[in-house]
C-alpha positions in Angstrom: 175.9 121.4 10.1 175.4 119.9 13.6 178.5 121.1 14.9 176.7 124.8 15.4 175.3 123.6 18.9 178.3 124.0 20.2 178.4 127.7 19.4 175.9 129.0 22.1 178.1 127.3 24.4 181.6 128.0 23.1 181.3 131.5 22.1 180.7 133.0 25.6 182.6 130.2 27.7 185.6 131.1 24.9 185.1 135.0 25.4 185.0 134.6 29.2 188.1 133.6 28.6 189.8 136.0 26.6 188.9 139.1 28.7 190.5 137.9 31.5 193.8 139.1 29.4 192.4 142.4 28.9 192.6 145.6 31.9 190.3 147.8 29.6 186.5 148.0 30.6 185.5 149.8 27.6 187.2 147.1 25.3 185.2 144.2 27.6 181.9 145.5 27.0 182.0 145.6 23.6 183.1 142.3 23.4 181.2 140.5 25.8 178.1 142.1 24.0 179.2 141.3 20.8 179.8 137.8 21.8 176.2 137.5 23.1 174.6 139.0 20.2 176.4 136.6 18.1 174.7 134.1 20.3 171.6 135.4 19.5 172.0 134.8 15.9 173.0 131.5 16.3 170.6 130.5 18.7 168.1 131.7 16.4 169.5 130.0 13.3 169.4 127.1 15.1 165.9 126.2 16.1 165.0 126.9 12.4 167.1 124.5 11.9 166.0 122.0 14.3 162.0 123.4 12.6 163.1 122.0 9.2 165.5 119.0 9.3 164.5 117.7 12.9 166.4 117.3 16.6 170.6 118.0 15.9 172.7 116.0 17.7 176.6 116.2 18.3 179.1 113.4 19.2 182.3 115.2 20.8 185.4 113.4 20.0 183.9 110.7 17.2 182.7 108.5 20.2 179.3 107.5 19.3 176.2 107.3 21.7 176.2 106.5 24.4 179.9 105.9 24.9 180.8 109.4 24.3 179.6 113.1 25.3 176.7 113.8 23.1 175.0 117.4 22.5 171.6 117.4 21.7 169.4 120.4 20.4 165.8 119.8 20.4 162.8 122.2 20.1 162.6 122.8 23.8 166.7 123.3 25.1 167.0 125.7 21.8 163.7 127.6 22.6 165.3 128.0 26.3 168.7 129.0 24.6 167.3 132.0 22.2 165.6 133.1 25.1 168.9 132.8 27.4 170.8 134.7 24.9 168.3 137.8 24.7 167.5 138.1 28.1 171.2 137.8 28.9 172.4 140.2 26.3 169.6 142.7 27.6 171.0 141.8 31.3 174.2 142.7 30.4 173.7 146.0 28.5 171.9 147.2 32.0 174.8 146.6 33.5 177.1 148.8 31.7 175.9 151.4 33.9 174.9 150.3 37.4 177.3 147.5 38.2 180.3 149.7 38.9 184.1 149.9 38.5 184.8 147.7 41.3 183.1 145.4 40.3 183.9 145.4 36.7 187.6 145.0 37.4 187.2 141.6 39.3 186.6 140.2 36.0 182.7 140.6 36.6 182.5 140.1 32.5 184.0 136.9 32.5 182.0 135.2 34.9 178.9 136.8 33.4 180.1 135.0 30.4 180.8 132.0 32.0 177.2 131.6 33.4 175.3 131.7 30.0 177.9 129.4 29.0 177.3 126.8 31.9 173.3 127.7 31.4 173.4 127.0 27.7 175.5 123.9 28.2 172.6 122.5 30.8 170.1 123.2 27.8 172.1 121.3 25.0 173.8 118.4 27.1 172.5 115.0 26.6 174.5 112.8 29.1 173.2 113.3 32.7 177.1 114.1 34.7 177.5 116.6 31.9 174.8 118.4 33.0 176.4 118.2 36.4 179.2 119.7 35.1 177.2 122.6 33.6 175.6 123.0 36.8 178.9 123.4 38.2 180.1 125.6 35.7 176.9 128.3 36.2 177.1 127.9 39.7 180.4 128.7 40.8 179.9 131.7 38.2 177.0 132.4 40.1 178.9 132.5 43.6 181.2 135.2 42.3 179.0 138.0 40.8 176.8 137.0 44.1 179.9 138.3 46.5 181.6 140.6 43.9 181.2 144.3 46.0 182.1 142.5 49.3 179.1 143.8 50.9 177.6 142.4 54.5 174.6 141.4 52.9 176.2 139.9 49.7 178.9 138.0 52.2 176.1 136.6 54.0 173.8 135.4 51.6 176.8 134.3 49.4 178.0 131.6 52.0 174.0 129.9 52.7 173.9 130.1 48.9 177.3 128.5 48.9 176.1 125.7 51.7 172.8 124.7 49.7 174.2 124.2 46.3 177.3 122.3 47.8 174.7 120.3 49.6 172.4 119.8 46.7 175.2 119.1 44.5 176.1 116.5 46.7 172.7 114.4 46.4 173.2 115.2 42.5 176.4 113.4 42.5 174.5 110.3 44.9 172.1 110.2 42.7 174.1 109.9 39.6 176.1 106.9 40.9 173.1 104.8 42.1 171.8 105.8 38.7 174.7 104.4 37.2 175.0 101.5 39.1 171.4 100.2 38.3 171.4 101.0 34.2 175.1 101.2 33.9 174.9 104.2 31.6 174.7 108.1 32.1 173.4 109.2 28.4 170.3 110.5 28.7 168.6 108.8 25.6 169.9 105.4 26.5 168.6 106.0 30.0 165.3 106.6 29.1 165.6 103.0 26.7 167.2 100.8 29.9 165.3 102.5 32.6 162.3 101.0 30.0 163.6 97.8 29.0 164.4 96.9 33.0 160.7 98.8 34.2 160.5 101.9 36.9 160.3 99.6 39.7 160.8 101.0 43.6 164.5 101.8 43.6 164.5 103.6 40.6 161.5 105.9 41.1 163.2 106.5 44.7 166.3 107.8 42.7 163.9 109.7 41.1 162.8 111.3 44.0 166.6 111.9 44.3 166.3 113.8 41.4 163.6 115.4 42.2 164.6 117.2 45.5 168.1 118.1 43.6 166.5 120.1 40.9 163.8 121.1 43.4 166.5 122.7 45.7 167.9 124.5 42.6 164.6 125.5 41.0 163.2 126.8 44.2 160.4 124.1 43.8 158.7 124.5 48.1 162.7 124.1 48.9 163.2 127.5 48.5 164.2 129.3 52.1 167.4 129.9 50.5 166.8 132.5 47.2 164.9 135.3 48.9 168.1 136.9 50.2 170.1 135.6 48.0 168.3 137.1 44.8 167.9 140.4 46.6 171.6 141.0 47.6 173.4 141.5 44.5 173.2 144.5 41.8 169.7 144.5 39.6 171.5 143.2 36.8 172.5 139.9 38.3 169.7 139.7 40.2 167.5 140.1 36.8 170.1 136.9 35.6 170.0 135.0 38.8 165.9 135.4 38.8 165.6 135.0 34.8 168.0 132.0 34.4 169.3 130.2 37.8 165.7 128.8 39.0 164.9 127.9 35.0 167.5 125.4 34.7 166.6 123.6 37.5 162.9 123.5 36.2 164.8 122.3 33.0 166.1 119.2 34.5 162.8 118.7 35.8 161.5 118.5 32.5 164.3 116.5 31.0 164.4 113.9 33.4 160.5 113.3 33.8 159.4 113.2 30.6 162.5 110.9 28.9 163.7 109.4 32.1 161.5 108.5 35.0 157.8 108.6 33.4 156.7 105.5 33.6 155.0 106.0 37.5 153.2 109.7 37.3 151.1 108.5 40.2 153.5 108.7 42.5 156.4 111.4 40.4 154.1 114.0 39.0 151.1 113.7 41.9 154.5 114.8 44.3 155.6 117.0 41.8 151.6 118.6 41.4 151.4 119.0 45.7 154.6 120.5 45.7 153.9 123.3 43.0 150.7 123.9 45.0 152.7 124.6 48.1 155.0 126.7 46.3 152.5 129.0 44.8 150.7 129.3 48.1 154.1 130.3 49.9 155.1 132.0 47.3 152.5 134.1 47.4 152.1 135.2 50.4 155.6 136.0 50.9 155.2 138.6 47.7 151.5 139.9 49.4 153.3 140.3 52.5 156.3 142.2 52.1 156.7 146.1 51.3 160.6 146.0 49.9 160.6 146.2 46.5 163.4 143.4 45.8 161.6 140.9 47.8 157.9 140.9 46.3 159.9 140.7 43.2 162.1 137.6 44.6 159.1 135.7 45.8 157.0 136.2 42.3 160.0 134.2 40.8 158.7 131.1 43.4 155.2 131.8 42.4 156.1 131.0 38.8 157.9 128.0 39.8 155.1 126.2 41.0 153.0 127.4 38.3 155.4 126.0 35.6 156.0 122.7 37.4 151.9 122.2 37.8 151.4 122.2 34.3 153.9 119.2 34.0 152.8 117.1 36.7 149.2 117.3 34.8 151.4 116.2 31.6 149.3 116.2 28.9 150.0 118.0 25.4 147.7 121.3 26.3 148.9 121.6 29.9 152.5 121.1 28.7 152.1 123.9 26.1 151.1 126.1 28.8 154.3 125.2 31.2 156.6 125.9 27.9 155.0 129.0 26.8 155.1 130.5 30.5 158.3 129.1 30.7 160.0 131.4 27.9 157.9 134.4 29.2 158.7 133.8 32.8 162.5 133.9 31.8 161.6 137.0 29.9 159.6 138.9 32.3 161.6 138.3 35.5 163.9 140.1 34.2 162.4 142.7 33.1 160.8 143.2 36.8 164.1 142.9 38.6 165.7 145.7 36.1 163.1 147.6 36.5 162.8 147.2 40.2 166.4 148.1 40.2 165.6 151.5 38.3 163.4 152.5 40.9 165.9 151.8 43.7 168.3 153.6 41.5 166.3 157.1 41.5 164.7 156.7 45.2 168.2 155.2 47.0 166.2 152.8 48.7 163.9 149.6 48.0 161.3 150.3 51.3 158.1 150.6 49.3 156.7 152.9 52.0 159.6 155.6 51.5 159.0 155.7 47.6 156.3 157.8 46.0 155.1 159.7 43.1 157.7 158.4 40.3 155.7 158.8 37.1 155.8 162.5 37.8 159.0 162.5 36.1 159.5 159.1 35.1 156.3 158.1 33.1 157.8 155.6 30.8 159.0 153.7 33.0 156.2 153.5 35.0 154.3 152.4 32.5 156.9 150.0 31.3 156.2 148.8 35.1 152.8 148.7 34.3 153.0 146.5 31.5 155.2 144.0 33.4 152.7 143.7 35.9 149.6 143.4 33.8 152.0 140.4 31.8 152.9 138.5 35.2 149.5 138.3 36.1 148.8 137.1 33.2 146.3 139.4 31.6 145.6 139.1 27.8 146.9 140.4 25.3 150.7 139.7 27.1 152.5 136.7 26.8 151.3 135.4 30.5 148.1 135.3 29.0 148.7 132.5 26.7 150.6 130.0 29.2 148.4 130.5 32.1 145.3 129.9 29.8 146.6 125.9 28.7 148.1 125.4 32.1 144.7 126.2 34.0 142.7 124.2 30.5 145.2 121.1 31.0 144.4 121.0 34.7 140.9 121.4 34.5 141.0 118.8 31.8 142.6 116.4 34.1 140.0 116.4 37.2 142.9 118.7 39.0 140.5 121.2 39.8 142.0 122.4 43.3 145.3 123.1 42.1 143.8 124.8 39.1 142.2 126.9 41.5 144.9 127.4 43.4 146.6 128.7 40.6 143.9 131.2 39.2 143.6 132.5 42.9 147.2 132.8 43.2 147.5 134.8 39.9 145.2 137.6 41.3 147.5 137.5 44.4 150.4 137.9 42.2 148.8 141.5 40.3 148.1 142.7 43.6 151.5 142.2 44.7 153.1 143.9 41.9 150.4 146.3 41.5 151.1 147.8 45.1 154.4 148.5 43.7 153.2 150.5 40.7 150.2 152.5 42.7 152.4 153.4 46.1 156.0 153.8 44.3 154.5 155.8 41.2 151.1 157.7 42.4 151.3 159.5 45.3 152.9 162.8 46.3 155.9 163.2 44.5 158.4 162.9 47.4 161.8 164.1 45.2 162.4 166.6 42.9 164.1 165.8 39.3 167.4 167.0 40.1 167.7 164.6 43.2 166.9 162.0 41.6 169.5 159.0 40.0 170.1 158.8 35.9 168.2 156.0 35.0 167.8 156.8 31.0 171.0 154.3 30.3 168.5 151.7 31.4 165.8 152.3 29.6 166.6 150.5 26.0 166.6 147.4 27.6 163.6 147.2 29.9 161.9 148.3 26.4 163.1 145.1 24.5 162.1 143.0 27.5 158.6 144.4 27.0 158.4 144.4 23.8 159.2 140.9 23.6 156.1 139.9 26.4 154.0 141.9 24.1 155.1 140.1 20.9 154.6 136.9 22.9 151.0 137.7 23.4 150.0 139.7 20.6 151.9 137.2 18.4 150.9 133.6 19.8 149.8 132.5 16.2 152.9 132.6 14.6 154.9 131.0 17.7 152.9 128.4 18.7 154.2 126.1 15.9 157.5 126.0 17.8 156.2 125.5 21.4 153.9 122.6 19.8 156.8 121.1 18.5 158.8 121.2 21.7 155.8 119.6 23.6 155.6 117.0 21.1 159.0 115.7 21.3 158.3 116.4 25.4 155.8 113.6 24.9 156.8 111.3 22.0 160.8 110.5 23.8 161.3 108.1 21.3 162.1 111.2 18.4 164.9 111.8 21.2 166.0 108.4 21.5 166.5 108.3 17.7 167.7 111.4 16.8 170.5 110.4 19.8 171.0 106.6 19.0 170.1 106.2 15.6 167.8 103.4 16.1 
């Protein structure tokens, strides 16, 4: 039964594979998209698995823990992996249409393939260099559909893109071996019992830190000069990936390693960890108030959540935790939504200058109100599923005495609708600046900015009937010994 973890991971990395043999573009979308549907399924089977019979865990090559490479499928990585495999296979379907034949014949399939794999793979790892390895995996992916189209831009941003990851992955690989050298292991579980058993004393909560700015760098956490014009130069459909999943699985390693790993000094971890989500949100914010380009105030929304998610896990109690996870999934789900939909609008106006778009809705109403609803859900107005998260995050902080950054947070959420807002009231209002027939074919995209939406809704409208699994995430998020167990068999 455990051996289905390694489905999410095998099934797209194995696909990937197999189209590189095939010329026809027909035949490669309708099997990369049947090989993320089947993802779906699986991904879906599996956290009711993980709901009934507890955390699965996999021992590759009959080497038990924590000698061998061990896959482990708790609440939380499978919640992240369902919501990887929608958003993907929704990402994916938008860009049947808009990515082009250029770009389709430089294998851009396979490395879409390759990405989910490599992001699923971070998720379900349990050994700390195998998540390196995933990293590696979605990142070099990542550097190719970022410079597929050999445009200026895309060259550009591709090679500082290039320079920070080689540089964080660097100080990933440091920190690993001093890591290593101090508990003499790299599985995550018996991590979290030696780093226990020997106490977090100085060194160890300076590799921390070590951590910390790795997973910072690749989550955008204040570190995050670099994604702006990197998110913005590719096609909407890997932007909506980059935005959706890229930043996430550096706030994943955040999580991991903080709450199993290196909790044991929160006064020094998570108050650096509170400060620098505070400084993101602020930054983030103004960078998405300031601009008038539609791809940017999109781009810096996806720092704004950043800090927001990371907040509620520096407060790290049960209720501020259930807020981070449930804005977590959303965030994944409606940052993509926002860049396909931004991308729709470029589509029909040929240009993302917010100022030179007007008066959309005149012949586009659906998807300006599909905008609509995105924007109301960012902000987190009830009844969408920002609602829910921001609510415990801002109730955990306000719990915890943390009543600046809680502030911050509720300011920065107005600043956030306003941002998005100008989109909706100066790109749809207005005079109507093109006639129908000028404009670009945009229905092709429609069907999968609708599931988007309709999955914020159902997030919101049904919190009752998810909450269950979110609660049981956190609780294994605070209890690591169920981890420990589940991995070690103690």
């Amino acid at each position: 039964m455990n051996n289905i973890i390694t489905l999410p991971i095998l099934i797209p990395l194995l696909t990937g594979i197999f189209l590189i043999f095939f010329r026809s573009i027909p035949l490669q979308k309708w099997i990369s998209a049947i090989a993320l549907i089947v993802t779906t399924g699986v991904s879906a089977y599996i956290i009711h698995l993980i709901s009934t019979h507890g955390i699965l865990t996999l021992q590759l090559g009959g080497w038990e823990a924590p000698y061998g490479i061990t896959l482990v499928a708790d609440m939380f990585a499978a919640l992240l992996v369902l919501t990887t495999a929608m958003v993907s296979l929704c990402c994916l379907y938008y860009a049947f249409g808009t990515v082009g034949k250029n770009r389709e014949r430089f294998y851009f399939f396979s490395f879409f393939l390759f990405l989910v794999a490599g992001v699923n793979g971070s998720f379900f790892t349990g050994d700390i260099f195998n998540l390196f390895v995933c990293f590696e995996l979605m990142l070099i992916s990542s550097y190719v559909l970022l410079s597929l189209g050999g445009e200026r831009i895309q060259l550009r941003e591709t090679i500082k893109y290039l320079l920070i990851n080689i540089i964080s992955s660097m100080i990933f690989v440091l920190a690993i071996a001093y890591l290593y050298g101090i508990t003499g292991t790299l599985n995550m579980a018996d991590l979290s019992v030696k780093v226990a058993e020997i106490g977090q004393d100085g060194l160890l909560t300076t590799v921390s830190l070590l951590f910390l700015v790795v997973f910072g760098l690749k989550a955008a956490l204040f570190l995050y000069f670099w994604l702006p014009g990197s998110y913005s130069a590719p096609p909407p459909a890997v932007a909506a990936l980059f935005g959706a999943l890229l930043t996430k699985v550096g706030i994943y390693a955040i999580f991991r390693t903080f709450t199993l790993i290196f909790y044991h000094q929160p006064e020094v971890t998570h108050t650096l960890m509170m400060w620098m989500a505070a400084l993101t949100m602020i930054l983030g914010t103004i960078g998405a108030v300031a601009h008038w380009d539609v791809k940017k105030i999109i781009v810096y929304n996806v720092i704004v959540a950043v800090g927001l998610i990371i907040f509620g896990l520096s407060v790290f109690s049960s209720v501020s935790l259930i807020g981070s996870l449930y804005y977590f999934v959303h965030d994944m789900i409606i940052k993509a939504l926002l860049f396909l939909l931004a991308g729709a609008v470029i589509i029909i106006a040929r240009t993302h200058k917010l100022h030179e778009i007007s008066g959309l809705i005149r012949h586009h109403p659906y998807l300006g109100w599909l905008f609509f609803i995105a924007a109301l859900s960012l902000a987190g107005i009830p009844p969408f599923g920002g609602f829910i998260g921001k609510v415990f995050i801002t109730q955990g902080g306000l719990e915890n005495g943390d009543y600046i950054v809680a502030g911050i947070g509720l300011f920065t959420s107005l600043l956030v609708l306003y941002s998005v807002m100008k989109i909706f009231l100066n790109g749809f209002w207005g005079e109507t600046i093109l006639s129908k027939k000028e404009e670009g074919k945009v229905k092709n995209v429609l069907l999968p900015c609708s599931i988007l939406a309709a999955l914020t809704i159902l997030l919101g409208l049904g919190a009752e009937w998810t909450y269950v699994y979110f609660e049981q995430a956190v609780e294994g998020l605070m209890n690591p010994n169920f981890y420990i167990q589940a991995v070690l068999h103690d």
